[in-house]
C-alpha positions as CSV (number, residue, x, y, z in Angstrom):
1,X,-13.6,24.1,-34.9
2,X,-13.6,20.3,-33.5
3,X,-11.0,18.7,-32.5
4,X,-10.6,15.0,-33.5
5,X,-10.4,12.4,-30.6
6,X,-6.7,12.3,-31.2
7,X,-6.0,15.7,-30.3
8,X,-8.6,15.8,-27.3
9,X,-6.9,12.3,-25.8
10,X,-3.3,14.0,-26.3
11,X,-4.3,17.0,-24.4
12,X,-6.0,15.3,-21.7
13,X,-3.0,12.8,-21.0
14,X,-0.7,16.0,-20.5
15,X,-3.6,17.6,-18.3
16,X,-3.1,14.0,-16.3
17,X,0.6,14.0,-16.6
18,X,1.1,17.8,-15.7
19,X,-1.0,16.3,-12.1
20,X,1.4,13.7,-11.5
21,X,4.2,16.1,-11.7
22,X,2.7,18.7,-9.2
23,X,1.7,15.8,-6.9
24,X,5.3,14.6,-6.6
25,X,6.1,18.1,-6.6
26,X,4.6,19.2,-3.8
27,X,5.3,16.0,-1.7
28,X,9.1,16.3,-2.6
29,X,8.7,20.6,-1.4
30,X,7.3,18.6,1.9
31,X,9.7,16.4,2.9
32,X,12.6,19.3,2.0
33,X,10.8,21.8,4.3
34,X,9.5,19.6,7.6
35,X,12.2,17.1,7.7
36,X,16.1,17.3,8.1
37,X,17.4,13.8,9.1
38,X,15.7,10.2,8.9
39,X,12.7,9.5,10.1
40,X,12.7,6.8,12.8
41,X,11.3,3.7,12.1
42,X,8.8,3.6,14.7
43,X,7.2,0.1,13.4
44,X,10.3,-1.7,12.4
45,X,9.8,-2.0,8.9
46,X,12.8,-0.6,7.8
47,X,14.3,-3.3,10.3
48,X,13.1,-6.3,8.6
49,X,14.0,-4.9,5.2
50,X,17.4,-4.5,6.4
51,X,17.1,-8.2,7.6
52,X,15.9,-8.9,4.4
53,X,18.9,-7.5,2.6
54,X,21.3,-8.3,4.9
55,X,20.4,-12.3,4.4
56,X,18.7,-12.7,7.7
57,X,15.4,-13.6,7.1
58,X,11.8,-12.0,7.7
59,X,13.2,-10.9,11.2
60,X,12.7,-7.9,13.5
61,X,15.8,-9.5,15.3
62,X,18.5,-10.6,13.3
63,X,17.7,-14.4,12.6
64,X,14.5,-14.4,14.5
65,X,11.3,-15.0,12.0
66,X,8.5,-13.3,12.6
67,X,4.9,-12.5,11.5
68,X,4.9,-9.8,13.7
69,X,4.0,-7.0,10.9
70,X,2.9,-8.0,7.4
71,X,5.1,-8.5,4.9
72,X,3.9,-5.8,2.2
73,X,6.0,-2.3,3.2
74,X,8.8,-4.0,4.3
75,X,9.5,-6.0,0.7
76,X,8.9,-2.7,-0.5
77,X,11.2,-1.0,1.3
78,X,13.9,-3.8,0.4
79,X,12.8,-3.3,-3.2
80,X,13.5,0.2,-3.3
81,X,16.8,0.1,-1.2
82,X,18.0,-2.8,-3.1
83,X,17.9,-1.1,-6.0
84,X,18.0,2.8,-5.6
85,X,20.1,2.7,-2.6
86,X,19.7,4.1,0.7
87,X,16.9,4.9,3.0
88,X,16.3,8.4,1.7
89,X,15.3,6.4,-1.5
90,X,12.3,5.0,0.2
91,X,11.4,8.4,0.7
92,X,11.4,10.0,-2.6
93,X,10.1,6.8,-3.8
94,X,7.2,7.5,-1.5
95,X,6.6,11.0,-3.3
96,X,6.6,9.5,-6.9
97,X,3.7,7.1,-5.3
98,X,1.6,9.6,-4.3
99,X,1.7,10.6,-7.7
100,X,0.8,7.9,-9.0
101,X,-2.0,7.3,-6.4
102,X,-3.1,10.5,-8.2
103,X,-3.3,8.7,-11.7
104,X,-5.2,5.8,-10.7
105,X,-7.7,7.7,-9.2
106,X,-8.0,10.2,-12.2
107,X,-8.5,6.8,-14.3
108,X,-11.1,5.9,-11.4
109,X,-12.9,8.8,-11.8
110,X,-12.9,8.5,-15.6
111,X,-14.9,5.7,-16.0
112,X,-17.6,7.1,-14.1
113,X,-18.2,11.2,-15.2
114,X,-15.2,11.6,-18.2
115,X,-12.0,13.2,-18.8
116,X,-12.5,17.0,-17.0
117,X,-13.8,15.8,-13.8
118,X,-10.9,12.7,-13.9
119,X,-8.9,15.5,-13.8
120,X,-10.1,16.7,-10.7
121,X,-10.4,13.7,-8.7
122,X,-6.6,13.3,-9.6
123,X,-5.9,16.9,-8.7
124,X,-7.3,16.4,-5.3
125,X,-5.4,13.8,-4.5
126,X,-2.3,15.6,-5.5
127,X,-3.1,18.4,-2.9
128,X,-4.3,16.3,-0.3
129,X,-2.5,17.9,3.3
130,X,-3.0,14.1,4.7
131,X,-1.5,12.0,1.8
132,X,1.4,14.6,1.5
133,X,2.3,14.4,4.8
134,X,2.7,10.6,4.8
135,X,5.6,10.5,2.5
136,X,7.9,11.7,5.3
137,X,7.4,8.6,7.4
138,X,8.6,4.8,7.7
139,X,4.9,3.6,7.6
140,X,2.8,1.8,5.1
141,X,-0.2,4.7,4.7
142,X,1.3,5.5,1.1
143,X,1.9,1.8,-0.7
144,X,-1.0,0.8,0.8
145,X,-3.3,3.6,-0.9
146,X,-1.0,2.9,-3.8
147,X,-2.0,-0.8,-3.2
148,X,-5.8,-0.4,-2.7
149,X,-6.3,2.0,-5.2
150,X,-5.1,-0.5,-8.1
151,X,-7.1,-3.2,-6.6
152,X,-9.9,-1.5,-7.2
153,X,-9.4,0.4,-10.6
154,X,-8.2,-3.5,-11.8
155,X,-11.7,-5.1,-10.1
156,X,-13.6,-1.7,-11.9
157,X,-11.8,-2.5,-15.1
158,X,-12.6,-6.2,-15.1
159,X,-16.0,-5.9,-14.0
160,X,-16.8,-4.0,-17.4
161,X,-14.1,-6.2,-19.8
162,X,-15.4,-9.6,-17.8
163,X,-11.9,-10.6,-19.2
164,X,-10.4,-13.5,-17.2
165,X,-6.6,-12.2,-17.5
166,X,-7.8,-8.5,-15.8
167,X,-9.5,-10.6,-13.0
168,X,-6.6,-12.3,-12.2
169,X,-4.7,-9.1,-12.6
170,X,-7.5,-7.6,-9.8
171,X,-6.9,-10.4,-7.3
172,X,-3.1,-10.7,-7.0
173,X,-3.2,-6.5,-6.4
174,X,-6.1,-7.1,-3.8
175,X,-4.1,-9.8,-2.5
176,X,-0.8,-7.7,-2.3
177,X,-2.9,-5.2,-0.3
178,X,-4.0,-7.1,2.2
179,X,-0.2,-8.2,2.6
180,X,0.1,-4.5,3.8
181,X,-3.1,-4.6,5.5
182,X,-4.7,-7.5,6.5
183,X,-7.7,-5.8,7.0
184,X,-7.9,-5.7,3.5
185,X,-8.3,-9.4,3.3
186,X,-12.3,-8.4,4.2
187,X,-12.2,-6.7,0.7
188,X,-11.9,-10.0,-1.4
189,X,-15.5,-11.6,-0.2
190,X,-17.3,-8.4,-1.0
191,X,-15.3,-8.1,-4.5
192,X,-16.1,-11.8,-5.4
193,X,-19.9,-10.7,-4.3
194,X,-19.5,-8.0,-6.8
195,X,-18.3,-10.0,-9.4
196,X,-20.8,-12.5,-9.4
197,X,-23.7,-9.5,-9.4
198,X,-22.1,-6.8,-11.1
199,X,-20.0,-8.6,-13.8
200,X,-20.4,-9.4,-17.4
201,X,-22.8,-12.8,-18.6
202,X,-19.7,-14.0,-20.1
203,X,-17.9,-16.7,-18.7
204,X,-18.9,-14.8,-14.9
205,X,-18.1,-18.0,-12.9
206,X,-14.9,-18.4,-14.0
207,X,-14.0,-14.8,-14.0
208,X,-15.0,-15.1,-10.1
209,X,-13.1,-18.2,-9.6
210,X,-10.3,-16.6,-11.4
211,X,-10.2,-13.3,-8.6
212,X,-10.6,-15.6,-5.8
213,X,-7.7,-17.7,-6.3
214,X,-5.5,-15.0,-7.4
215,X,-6.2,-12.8,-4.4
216,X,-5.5,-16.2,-2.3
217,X,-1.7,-16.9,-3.9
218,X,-0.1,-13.8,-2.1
219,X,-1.8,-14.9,1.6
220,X,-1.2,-18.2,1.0
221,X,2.0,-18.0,0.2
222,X,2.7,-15.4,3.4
223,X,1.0,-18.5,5.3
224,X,3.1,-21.0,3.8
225,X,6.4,-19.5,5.0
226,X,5.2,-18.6,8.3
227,X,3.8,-22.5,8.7
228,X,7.5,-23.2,8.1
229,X,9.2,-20.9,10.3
230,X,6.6,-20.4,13.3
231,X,5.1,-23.6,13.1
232,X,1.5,-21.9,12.3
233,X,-0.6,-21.6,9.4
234,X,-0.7,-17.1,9.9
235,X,-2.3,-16.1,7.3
236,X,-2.1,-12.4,9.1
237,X,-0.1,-11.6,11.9
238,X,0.9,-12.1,15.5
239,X,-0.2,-8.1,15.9
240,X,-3.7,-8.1,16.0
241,X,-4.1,-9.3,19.5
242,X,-1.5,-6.3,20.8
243,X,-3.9,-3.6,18.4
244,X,-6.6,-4.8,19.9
245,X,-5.8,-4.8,23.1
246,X,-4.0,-1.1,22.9
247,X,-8.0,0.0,22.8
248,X,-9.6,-2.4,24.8
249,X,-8.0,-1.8,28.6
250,X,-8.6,-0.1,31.2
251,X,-6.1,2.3,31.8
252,X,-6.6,3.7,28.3
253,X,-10.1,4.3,29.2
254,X,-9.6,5.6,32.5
255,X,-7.2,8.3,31.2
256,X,-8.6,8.8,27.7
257,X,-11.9,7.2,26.7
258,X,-13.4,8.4,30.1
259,X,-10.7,10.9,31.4
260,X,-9.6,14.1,31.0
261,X,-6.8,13.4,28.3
262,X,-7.7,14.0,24.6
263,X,-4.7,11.2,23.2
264,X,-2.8,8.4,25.9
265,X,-0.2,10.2,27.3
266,X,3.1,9.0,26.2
267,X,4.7,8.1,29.8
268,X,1.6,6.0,30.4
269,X,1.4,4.0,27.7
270,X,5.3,3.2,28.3
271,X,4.6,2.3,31.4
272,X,1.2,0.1,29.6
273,X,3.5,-1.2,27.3
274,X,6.4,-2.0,30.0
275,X,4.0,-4.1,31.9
276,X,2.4,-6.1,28.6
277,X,6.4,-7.1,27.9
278,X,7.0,-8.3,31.5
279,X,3.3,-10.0,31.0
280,X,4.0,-12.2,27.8
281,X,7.5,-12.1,28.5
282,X,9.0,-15.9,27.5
283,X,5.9,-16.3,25.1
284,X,6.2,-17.0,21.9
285,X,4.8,-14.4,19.0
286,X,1.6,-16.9,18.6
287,X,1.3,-17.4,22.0
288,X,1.2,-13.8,22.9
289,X,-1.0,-12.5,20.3
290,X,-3.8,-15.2,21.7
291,X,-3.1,-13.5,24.9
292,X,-3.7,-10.6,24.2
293,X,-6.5,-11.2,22.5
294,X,-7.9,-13.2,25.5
295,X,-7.3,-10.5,27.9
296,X,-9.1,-7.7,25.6
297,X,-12.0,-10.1,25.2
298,X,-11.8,-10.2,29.0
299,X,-12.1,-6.2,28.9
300,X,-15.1,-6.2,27.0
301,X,-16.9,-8.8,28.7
302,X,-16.9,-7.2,31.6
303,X,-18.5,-4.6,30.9
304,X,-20.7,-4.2,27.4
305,X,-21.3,-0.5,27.8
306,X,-17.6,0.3,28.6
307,X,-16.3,-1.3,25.4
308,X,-18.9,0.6,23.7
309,X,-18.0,3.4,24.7
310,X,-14.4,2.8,23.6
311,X,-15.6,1.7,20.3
312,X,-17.3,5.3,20.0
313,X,-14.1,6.2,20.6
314,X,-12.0,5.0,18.3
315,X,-14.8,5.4,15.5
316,X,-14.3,8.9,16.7
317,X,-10.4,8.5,16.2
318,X,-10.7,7.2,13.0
319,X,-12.9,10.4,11.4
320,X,-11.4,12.8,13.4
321,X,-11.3,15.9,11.7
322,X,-7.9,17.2,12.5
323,X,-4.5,15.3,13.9
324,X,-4.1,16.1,17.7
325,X,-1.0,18.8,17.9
326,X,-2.1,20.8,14.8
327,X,-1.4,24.6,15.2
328,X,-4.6,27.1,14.5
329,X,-4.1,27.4,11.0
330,X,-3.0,24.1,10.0
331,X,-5.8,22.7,11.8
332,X,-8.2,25.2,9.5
333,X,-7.0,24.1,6.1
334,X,-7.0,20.3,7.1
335,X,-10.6,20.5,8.7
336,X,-11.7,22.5,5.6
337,X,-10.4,20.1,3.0
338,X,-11.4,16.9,5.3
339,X,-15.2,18.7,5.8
340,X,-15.4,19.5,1.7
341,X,-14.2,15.6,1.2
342,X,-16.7,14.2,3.3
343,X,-19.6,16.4,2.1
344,X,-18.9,16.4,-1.8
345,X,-18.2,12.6,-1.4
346,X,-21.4,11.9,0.0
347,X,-22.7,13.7,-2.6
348,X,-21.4,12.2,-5.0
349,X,-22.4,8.4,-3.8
350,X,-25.7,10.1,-5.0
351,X,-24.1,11.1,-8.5
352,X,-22.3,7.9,-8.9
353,X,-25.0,5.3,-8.0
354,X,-25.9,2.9,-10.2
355,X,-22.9,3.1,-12.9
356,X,-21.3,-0.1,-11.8
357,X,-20.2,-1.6,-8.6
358,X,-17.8,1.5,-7.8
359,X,-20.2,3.3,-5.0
360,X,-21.6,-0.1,-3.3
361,X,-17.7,-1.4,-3.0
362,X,-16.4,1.6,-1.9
363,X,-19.6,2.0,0.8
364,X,-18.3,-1.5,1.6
365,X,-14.8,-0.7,1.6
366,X,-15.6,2.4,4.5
367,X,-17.8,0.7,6.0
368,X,-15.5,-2.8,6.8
369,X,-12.4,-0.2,7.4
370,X,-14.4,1.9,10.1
371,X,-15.5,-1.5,11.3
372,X,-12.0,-2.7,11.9
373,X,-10.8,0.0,13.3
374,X,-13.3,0.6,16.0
375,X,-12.5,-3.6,17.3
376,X,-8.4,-2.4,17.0
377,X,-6.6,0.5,17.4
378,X,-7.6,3.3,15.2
379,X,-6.4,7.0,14.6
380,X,-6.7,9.3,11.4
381,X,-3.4,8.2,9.9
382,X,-4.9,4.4,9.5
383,X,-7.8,6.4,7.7
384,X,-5.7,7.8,5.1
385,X,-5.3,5.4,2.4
386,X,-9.2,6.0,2.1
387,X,-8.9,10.1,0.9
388,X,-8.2,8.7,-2.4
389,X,-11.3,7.0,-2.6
390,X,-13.2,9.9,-1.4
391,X,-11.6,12.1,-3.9
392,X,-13.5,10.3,-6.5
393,X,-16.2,10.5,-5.3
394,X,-15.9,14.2,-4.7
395,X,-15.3,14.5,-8.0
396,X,-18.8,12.7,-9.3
397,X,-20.2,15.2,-7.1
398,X,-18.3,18.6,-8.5
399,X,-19.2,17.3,-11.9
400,X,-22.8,17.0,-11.0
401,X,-22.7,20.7,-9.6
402,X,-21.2,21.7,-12.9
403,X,-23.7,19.9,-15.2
404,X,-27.0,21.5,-13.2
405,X,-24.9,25.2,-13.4
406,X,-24.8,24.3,-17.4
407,X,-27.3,26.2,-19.8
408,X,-30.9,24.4,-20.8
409,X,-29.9,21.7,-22.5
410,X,-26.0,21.8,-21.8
411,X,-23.8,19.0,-21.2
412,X,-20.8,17.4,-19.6
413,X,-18.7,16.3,-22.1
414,X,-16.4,12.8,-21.9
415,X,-13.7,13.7,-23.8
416,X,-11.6,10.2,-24.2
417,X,-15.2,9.6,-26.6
418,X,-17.1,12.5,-26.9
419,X,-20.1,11.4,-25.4
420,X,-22.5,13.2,-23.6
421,X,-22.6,12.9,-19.7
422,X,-25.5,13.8,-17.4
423,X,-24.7,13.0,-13.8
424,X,-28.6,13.0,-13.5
425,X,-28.7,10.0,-15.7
């Protein structure tokens, strides 16, 4: 007996619903086991949103602009304060958006091996120990998966509809994500790259002059206010220079990169930290940042091989397998899941070639975000908006595995259409 399209849709959207549930599920089970009081707001995002609320401006220090951290995860933590109330709301709202990272990438993974294997590229993401564990915190790891993840399922989408309005749609999240990240600015040059190779005959300039200007309003307008406030067009922040520099010194290699400790030790980079304050103290945000900047450029200058070896390092950082601190069996089950990600995802660059832009973007995408984090500071928690990614691919790869297992003649059914699938094809 068939079932009509209908039926096999309905089923499969509360497949994909009964996923979202489990993935806020577990994330909510998380945060009521590990934490017991609020978590400190290491970054001072929660302090600018309760500027923000509170009428004093885009300030770390009451009435004191700044461009210090971008503006992304702090207007969302105002958003979700303003209107749900309380701290502990960011929280919660930071398990439903783990879920929904879970969605987006099922509907990633849809478009590229069908329905079953959406399913578990979704389902991956739900379990993932790395993404779960990011909802306890005051740090931008989850909205910006959340953020990167739609930039990318709206550029996949419009790349197939070449429809102006989804474009647009594409650039204003990519823009939003870089307001989170502005590493993610490097995203919009390799999209608009895409676009003009990948994307439909139809009206294809305009469709790439569409993205580009939308992914430009959200930046510009960041720039715009911090022209007005700071007296400079920022179009980032007045951070990079201190993330760069927090890599590129020399007690950090001396201790870590070329010493006996596996992670800074916590007194010393006080005391690092203590003695960069005293440094730049009377500077201005701008003319700090340049400062630092200038004496990190003075670190690698000095020595070429050094600063190689510190961006081994922090390549090293960035892909680590496990976090530092994690107990025996903890560290098994993350180096297990991390190990089958990384293997099945390769795979399933393989699998996934040559059905659209998805695999080159995303090669892009890991590439320009290993990059990045090899010139700054890098560790595996900056790595983690990237899981999501790899989960799709993972899941190209599982339903490869699946097809070549099937009987002579067998196939992989999608089953939004009913179409035959052959990852082989």
């Amino acid at each position: 007996m068939t079932h009509s399209i209908t039926d096999l849709r309905r089923r499969y959207n509360l497949q994909l619903l009964g996923i979202f549930a489990a993935a806020v599920g577990v994330r909510v089970m998380y945060v009521l086991l590990t934490i017991h009081a609020l978590p400190g707001d290491t970054d001072s995002y929660r302090g600018i949103a309760e500027n923000l609320l509170g009428g004093h401006g885009y300030s770390i220090s009451a009435d004191m602009p700044t461009a210090f951290r971008p503006p992304g995860y702090p207007l969302f933590i105002a958003v979700v304060e303003r209107f749900l109330g309380g701290p502990w709301s960011v929280i919660w709202a930071q398990c439903i958006l783990g879920g929904v990272v879970a969605l987006i990438a099922g509907s990633l993974a849809r478009r590229l091996v069908g329905d079953l294997f959406a399913l578990v590229a979704a389902g991956l993401v739900a379990i993932d120990p790395y993404q779960v564990a990011r909802c306890t915190e005051f740090m931008s790891e989850v909205f910006f998966s959340f953020a990167v993840l739609a930039a990318l399922a709206l550029f996949m989408r419009a790349a197939c509809a070449s429809s102006v309005r989804n474009y647009a749609a594409a650039g204003i999240a990519a823009g939003a994500a870089a307001m989170t990240r502005p590493e993610f600015l490097l995203f919009i040059p390799g999209a608009l790259f895409a676009a003009l190779l990948w994307g439909q005959r139809k009206h294809r300039l305009l469709c790439a002059v569409v993205f580009i200007v939308a992914s430009a309003l959200l930046p510009a307008v960041w720039a715009a206010r911090n022209k007005a406030a700071l007296g400079e067009w920022i179009f980032t922040t007045t951070h990079g220079g201190y993330t760069h520099r927090l890599s590129y010194n020399s007690i950090f290699y001396d201790e870590v990169v070329n010493g006996p400790s596996e992670v800074w030790d916590a007194r010393s980079l006080k005391r690092w930290q203590a003695r960069l304050a005293d440094e730049t103290s009377g500077m201005s945000e701008i003319a700090a940042d340049e400062d630092n900047y200038k004496m990190a450029s003075g670190f690698i200058m000095a020595d070429w091989r050094r600063a190689a070896t510190v961006g081994l390092y922090e390549a090293g950082a960035f892909w680590k397998l496990t976090p530092y601190g994690s107990g025996p069996y903890t560290g098994v089950v993350l180096c297990v899941f991390f190990l089958f990600l990384c293997i099945a995802g390769a795979a399933g660059v393989y699998v996934a070639w040559g059905r659209g832009p998805f695999v080159p973007i995303t090669l892009y995408i890991l590439t320009l975000e290993t990059l990045v984090h090899v010139y700054y500071w890098g560790n595996i928690r900056m790595r983690v908006p990237l899981h999501a990614i790899l989960c799709v691919l993972a899941a190209c790869a599982i339903a490869a595995f699946f097809a070549r297992k099937a009987p002579v003649g067998a196939t992989v059914r999608a089953v939004a259409d009913e179409t035959a699938y052959s990852p082989a094809g």
